[in-house]
N, C-alpha and C positions, 0 to 999 in steps of 0.2 A: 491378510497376507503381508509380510515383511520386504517383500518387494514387488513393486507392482511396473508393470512393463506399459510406457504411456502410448496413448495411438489418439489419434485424430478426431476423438469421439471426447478424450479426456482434455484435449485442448481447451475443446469447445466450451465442456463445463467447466474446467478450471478458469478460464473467462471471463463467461458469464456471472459465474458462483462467485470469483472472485471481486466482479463488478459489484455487485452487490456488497459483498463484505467491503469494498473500499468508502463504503460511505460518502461517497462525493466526489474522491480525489482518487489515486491510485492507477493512472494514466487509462487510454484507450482502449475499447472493445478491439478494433483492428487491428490499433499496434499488437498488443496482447496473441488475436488471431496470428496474425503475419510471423512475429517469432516463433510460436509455438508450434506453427506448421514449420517453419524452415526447422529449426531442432530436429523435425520428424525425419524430413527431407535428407539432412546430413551424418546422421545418425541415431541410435536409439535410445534415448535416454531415460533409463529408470530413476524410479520413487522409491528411496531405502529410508522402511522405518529407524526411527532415534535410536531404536532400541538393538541394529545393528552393529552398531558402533561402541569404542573402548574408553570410557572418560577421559583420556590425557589424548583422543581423538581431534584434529583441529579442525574447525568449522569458517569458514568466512560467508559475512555476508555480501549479494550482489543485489545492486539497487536500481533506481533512476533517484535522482536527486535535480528538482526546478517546477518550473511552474507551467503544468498541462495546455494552458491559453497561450502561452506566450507564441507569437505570430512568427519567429526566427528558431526557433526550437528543430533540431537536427540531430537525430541519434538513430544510427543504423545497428545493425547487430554486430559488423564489426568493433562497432566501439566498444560492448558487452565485452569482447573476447579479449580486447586490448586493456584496458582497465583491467581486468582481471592476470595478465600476464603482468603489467606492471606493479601489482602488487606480490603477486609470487617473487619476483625475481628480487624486490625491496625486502622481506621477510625472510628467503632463504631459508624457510620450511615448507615440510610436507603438508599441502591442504588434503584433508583427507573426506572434505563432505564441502559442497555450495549448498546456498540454502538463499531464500528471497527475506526483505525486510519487514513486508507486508502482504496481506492481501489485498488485492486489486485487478482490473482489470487486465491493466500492463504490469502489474508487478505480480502475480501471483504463477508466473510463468518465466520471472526472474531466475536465472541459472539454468534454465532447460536448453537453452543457444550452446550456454558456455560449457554444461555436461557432454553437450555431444559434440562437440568438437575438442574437448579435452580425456572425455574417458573418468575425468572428476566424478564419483557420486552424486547424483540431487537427493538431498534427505528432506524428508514428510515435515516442516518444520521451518516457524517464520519468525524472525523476532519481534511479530504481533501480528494477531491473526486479524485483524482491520487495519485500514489504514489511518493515517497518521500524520502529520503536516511536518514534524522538524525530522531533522536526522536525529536527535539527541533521544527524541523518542523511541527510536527504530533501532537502538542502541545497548537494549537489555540492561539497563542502571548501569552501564559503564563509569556513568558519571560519578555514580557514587564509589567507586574502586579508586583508592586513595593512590596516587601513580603512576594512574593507568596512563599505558603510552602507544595512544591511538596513530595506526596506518590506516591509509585514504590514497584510491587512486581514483579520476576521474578523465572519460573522454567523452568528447562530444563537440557538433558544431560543424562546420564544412565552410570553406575556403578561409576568408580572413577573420571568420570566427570561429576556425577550429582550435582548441583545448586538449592538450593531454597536462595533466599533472597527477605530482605526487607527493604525497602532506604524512608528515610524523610529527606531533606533538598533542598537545591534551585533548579531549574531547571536543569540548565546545569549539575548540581552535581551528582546528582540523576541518569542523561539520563548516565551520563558519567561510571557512576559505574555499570549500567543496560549493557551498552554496553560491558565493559569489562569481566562483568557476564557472558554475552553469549558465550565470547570467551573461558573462564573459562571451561562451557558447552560444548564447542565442536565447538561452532560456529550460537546455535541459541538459545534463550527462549521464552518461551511466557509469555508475561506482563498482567497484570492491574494495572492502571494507573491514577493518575492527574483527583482527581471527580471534577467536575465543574457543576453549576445548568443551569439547561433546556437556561434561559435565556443567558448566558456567552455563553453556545453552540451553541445557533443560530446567534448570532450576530459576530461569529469566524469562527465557522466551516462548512458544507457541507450536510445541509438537504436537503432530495432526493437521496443522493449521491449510496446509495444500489438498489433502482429504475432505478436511469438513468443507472447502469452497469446491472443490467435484462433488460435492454432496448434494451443495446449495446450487449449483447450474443445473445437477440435473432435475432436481424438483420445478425448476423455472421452467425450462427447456421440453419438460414432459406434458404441458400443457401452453395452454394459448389465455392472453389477454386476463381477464381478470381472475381465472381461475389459475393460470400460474401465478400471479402475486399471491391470492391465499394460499399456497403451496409452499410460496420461497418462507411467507410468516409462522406457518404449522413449522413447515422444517425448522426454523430458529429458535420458536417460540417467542415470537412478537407480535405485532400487531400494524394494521392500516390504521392510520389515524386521521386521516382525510385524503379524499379526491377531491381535485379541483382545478380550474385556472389560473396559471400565474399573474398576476395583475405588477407583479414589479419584479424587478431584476437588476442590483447593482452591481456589478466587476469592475474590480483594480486589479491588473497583477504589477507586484511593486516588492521589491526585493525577494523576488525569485520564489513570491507567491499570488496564489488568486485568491483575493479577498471579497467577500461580498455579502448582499443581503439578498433572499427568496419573498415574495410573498404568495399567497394560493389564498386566492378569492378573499383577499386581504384581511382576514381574521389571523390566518396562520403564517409565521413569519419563522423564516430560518437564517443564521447567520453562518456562512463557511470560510474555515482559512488553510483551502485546498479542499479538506472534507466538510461535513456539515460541525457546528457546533453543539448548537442550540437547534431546542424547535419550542416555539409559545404559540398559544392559542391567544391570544385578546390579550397577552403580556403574561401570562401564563405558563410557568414553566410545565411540557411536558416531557421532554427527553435534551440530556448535557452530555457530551461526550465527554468519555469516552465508549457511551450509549449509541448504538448504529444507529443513524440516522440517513434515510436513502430516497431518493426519486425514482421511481417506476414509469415510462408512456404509460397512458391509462388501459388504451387502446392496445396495444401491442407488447405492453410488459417489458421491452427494451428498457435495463437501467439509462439512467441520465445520471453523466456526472455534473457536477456545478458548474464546470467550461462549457455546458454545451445547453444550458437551461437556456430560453427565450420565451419574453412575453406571450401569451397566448396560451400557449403548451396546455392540455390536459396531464394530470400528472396526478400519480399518487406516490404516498410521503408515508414510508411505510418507519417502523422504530424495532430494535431490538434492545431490552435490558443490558447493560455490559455483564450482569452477572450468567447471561447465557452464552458469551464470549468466549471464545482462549484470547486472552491477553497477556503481555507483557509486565513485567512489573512496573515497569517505565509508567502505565497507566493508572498508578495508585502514587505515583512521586508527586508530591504537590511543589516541588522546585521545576520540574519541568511543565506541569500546567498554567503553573502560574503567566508567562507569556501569551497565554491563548487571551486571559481577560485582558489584560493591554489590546490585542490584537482588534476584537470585534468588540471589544466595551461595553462586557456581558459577564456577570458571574460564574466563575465554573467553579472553583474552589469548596463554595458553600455544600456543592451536591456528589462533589468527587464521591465520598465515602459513604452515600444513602442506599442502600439497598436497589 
């Protein structure tokens, strides 16, 4: 179907499904819930396939931008709606589709606030169907468009750290001053961002990508405990790669991200910078991102994102190939991976392009 009419059932798995596809990061089950029910609440907001639409069509994304743990972190859904006015009103063009940055829990439900209270299109369509730690990633190789002259609006935060702003100039510049906004905030904003036409969008980014995460909630969703984790793996075409207890647990969040290390039953160790990066077995490399790497309760199949992992936990550590992924091309740029090895002090590079 080319348009599919959302209800309360597809919240739930766009959610879920998309907890899952955010690999660690990707904000909250609840937040995620809470918007996607008010959307309902306020109006109806449908899912219009890409293929709707006319190439010289203008798309903008809408995001969150900061870091899930941060303890001051304040973004209501009016800020959604605000951030998004103040980038129409900067641009002075027609947007003709919203669309979310990422899959995630809180982000795969990005634009459903602001469809229904604008009457905007949401189209089936991410600019990467996992999530993602920078904005540069979430960005559809923006980077590489020689001129390109990125608009950013961001709000977020409440009383003496509330934020609105509004950024025009290069990529990096923009993503870089959005991030530090957030931290500004408290530690999170919600953006609109970088219009790009129908065409640029499909040939960068991740259509289907709100589809295939209703797909994967409802495979979780349709059973209990360890028989929905092998359900979410068949549906992806991945695998468990261990159950176990966490025996360690580091977090920093430090410029307006959560950085850390995992261990489970201390053989197998993960390193996340927001999402998971890495996962080794005894030093062992067996899955790099931009390869899913995700935390399941053992017991109850409830994703765990990295903000909310704790010693003890029962967990399984479930992996998907990236070549089973819709991704962005953003995730084959080895200028934009390259910061992740700085980040957790781990090779990604070597394995970017393996099969």
């Amino acid at each position: 179907m080319a348009i599919i009419k959302l209800d309360e059932q597809m919240v739930e798995y766009a959610v879920y499904g998309g907890a899952v596809l955010g690999g660690g990061g990707g904000g909250w089950i609840d937040d995620g819930l809470q918007i996607g029910r008010l959307a309902l609440e306020i109006g109806q907001p449908k899912l219009y396939s890409i293929d709707e639409f006319h190439d010289d069509d203008l798309f903008v994304t809408v995001s969150m931008v900061g870091a899930p743990a941060a303890k001051d972190q304040f973004v209501k859904p009016i800020h959604y709606g605000k951030a998004l006015d103040i980038l129409t009103q900067k641009i002075g063009k027609t947007v003709h589709a919203l669309h979310t940055n990422e899959n995630g829990a809180g982000t795969t439900v990005n634009g459903w606030f602001q469809s229904a209270i604008t009457g905007i299109p949401l189209v089936d369509f991410a600019c990467n169907g996992r999530a993602h730690p920078t904005g540069a990633m979430g960005s559809m190789n923006l980077s590489e468009v020689e001129g390109y002259l990125s608009h950013q609006a961001g709000v977020g935060g409440k009383e003496d750290n509330y934020v609105e702003i509004s950024i025009s100039g290069s990529l990096d510049k923009a993503a870089s001053l959005i991030r530090k906004a957030s931290i500004e905030a408290g530690g999170l904003v919600a953006v609109a961002r970088n219009p790009v036409t129908r065409a640029y969008a499909l040939a960068n980014g991740a259509p289907g990508a709100i589809t295939q995460a209703i797909e994967v909630g409802e495979a979780l969703l349709a059973h209990k405990g360890e028989a929905a984790i092998d359900s979410v793996v068949a549906k992806l075409g991945g695998q468990v790669i261990v159950t176990g207890t966490v025996t360690e647990f580091q977090l920093e969040t430090a410029g307006g991200f959560d950085v850390g290390t995992v261990r489970i039953d201390s053989s197998h160790e993960m390193t996340f910078w927001n999402e998971y990066m890495t996962l080794e077995k005894d030093g062992e490399r067996l899955a790099t991102f931009p390869d899913l790497i995700m935390t399941l309760d053992a017991r109850t199949a409830k994703p765990i994102v990295t903000a909310a992992i704790q010693k003890g936990q029962q967990l399984a550590v479930i992996a998907v190939p990236k070549s089973k992924l819709l991704l962005s091309t953003t995730m084959s740029n080895e200028k934009l991976m390259k910061p992740v090895e700085d980040i957790i002090h781990k090779s990604i590079l070597p394995y970017l392009h393996a099969k």
